[in-house]
N, C-alpha and C positions, 0 to 999 in steps of 0.2 A: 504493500500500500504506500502510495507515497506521501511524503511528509508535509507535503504541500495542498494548499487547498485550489491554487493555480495550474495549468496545464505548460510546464517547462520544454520551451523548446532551444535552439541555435541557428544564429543567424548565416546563410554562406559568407556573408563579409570577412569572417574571420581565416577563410580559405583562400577566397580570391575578392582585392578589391575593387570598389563601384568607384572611389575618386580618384584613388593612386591604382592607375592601368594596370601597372607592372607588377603590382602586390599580386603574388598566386597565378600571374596570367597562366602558366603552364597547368596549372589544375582542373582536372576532368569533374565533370558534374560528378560521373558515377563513383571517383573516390570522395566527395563531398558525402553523397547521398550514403557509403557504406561507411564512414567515420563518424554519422548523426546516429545509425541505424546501430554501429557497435559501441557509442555510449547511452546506449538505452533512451534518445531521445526521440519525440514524437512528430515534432512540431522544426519548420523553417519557413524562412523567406523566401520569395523569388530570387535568383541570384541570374547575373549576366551567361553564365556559363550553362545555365539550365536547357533542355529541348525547348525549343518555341513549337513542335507539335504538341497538340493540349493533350491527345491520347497517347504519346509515348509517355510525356511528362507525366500524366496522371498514372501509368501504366509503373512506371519509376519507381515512383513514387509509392505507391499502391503494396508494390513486392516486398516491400522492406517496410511497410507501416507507418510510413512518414504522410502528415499533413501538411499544405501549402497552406500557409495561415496568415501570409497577405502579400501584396507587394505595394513597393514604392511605388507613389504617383504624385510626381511635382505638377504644381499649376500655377496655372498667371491670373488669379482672379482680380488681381488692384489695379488692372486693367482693363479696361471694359470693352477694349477694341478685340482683345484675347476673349471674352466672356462664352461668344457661344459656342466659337469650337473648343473651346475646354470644358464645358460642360457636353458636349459630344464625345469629346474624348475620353471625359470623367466616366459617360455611359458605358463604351465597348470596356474600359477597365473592369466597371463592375460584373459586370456579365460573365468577362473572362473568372473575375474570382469566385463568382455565383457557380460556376461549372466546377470549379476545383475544391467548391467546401467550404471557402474561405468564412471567415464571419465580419472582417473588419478591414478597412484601405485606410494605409499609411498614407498621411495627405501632406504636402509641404509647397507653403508657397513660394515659389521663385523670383519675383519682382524686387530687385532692388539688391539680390546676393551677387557675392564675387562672384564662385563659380556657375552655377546653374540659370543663370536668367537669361534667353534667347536676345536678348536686344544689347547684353550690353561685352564688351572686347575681351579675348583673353587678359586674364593676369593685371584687373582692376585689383585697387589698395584698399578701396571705400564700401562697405556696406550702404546703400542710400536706401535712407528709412523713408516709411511709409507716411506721407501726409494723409490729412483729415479725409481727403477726396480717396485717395488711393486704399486706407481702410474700412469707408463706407463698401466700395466694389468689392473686396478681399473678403468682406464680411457677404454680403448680398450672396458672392460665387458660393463661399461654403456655403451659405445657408441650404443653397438651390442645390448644391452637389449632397448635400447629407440629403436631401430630400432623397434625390437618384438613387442615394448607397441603401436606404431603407425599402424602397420598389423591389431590390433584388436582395432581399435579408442581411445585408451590414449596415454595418456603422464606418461615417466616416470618425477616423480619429485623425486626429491634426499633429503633426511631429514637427515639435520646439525643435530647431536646429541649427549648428554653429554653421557661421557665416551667411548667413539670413537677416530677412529683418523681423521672424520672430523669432529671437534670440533669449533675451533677456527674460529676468522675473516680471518685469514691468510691462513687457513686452504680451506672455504667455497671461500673464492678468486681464490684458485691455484687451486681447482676444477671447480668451473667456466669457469674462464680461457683455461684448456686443454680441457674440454668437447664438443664436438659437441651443438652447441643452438639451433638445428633443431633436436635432438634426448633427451636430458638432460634438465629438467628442476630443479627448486629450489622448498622443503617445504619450505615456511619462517616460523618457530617458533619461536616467541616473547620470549618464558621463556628460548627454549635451546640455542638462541641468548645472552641472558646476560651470563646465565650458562658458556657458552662457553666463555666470554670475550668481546662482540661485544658490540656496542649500539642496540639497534635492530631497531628504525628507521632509522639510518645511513644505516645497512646491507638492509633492506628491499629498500632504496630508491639507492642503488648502483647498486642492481644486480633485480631491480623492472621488468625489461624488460625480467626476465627468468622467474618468478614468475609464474606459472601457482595451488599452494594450499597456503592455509595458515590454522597455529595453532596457536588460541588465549589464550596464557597460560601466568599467570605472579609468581613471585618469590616476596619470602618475604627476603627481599639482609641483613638482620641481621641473620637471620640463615642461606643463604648461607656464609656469611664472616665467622659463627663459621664453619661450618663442615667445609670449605676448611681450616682454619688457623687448625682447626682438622685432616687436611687431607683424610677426608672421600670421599667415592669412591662414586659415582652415587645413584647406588640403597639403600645408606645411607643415602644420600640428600631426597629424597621421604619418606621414613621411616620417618626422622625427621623434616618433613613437611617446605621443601624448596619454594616448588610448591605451586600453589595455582590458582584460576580461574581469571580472569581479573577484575579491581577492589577492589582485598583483598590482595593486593603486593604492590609492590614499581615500578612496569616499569607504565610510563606514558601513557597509549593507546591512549591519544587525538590525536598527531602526527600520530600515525600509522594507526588508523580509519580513521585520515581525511587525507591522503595520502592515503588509499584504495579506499575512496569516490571521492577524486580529479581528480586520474588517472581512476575512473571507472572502479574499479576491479569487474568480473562478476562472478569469480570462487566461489570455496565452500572456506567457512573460519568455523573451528569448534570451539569450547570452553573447553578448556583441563582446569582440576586443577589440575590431578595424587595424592591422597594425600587420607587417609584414611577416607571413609565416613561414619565410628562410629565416627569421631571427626565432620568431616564437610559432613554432609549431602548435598550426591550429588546433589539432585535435589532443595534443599535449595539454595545451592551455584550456580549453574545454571541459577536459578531465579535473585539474585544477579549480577552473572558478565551481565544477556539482559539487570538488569535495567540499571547497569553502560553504557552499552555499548548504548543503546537506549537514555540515556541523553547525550554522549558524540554527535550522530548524531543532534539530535535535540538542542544544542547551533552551533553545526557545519549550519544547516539548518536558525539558528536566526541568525546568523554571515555576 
């Protein structure tokens, strides 16, 4: 029985990465999919590396007992010229995840980030935050895409994320706040919570009542303090191994696990580290953050 009242899954990022190309490029889905499958876990992400046919992928997937339990989807809603085809595109997303089982879409908006926003040049310095015009749209889009995600039985949850412009505590509040709570839900991610400025069990126990995913990722806060006093941008912080899986950082998981367990969180919660697996072998480190994570339940259980 597990110790958990959540369903524990791992994310591929920590095999092969989505921002640093070169992280894992040579890695095969299929040793992804049999190193989830020989740490007894259930649950992943979409990863780049994955079949794009939906019935091998589910077929995959399927033989080893692993669930597709979301995938990333950035959008431009603080734009309003971007509005309808991203809410088209928001639609064929869902559908794709409605066939695979999924229950929940990772949402992240792109307007105004370094790396991810279509409009603006490789290798910008500047986050440009969102004005009053550009968060009413950003708001309006989720509203209208959580509507979409609920047609096809998810939830959108909304993933706070470094090098964005909902970054911050301040940031992830004023989103909260205007959003619809019957349409908008929250990623909590532990690592892009500090990244971003926050405590993360402060964030995670403020806006706990939206929470429908969680990412269990933690930071090592000495090399985030150089790259920021360095002023490195996002995808430099991973490069230079900011990240890391839960357990081999500095954010404290005892609080956060035993406030998933208290309130009886039942959702997916995954295990990110983003960080290159020639240095920290993925499924090495994996094994690592369950044992952490599995002694943190079990004093929680003797307590």
């Amino acid at each position: 029985m597990s110790k958990f009242p959540f369903q524990l899954g791992v994310h591929p990022i920590n095999w092969v990465g989505e921002d640093v190309k070169e992280h894992g490029d040579n890695t095969t889905y299929e040793q992804i999919f049999d190193d989830i499958q020989s740490l007894g876990l259930t649950g992943t992400e979409m990863g780049r590396k994955f079949p794009t046919d939906v019935e091998v992928l589910k077929a995959e997937l399927s033989k080893r007992n692993i669930q597709l339990v979301s995938q990333w989807k950035s959008v431009l809603f603080s734009d309003p010229a971007y509005r309808e085809q991203e809410l088209e595109a928001f639609r064929d997303h869902a559908k794709f995840l409605q066939h695979m089982g999924s229950k929940v879409i990772s949402t992240c908006e792109v307007g105004g980030s370094l790396h991810f926003d279509p409009r603006r040049t490789p290798n910008e310095k500047e986050i440009i935050p969102l004005d009053e015009a550009g968060w009413a749209s950003l708001v309006e889009g989720l509203n209208a895409a959580g509507r979409i995600a609920q047609e096809y039985g998810l939830k959108l949850t909304y993933h706070h994320h470094g090098g964005t412009a909902i970054e911050t505590p301040e940031e992830i509040d004023k989103l909260m706040e205007l959003t619809d709570p019957e349409s908008v839900y929250l990623l909590f991610d532990s690592g892009h919570a500090l990244y971003g400025g926050a405590d993360p069990v402060s964030l995670l126990r403020k806006h706990y009542a939206r929470v429908a995913y969680v990412h269990l990722k933690d930071v090592r806060v000495d090399r985030l303090e150089k790259e920021k006093a360095a002023g490195s941008d996002f995808v430099t912080c991973i490069r230079n191994g900011v990240f890391t899986v839960p357990g081999d950082g500095n954010i404290d998981f005892e609080p956060i696990i035993g406030e998933l367990i208290d309130r009886k969180y039942n959702g997916w919660a995954l295990l990110e580290g983003e960080q290159d697996p020639a240095v920290c072998p993925a499924r090495e480190y994996a094994e690592k953050a369950l044992q952490h994570l599995n002694a943190i339940a079990e004093r929680k259980e003797r307590a």
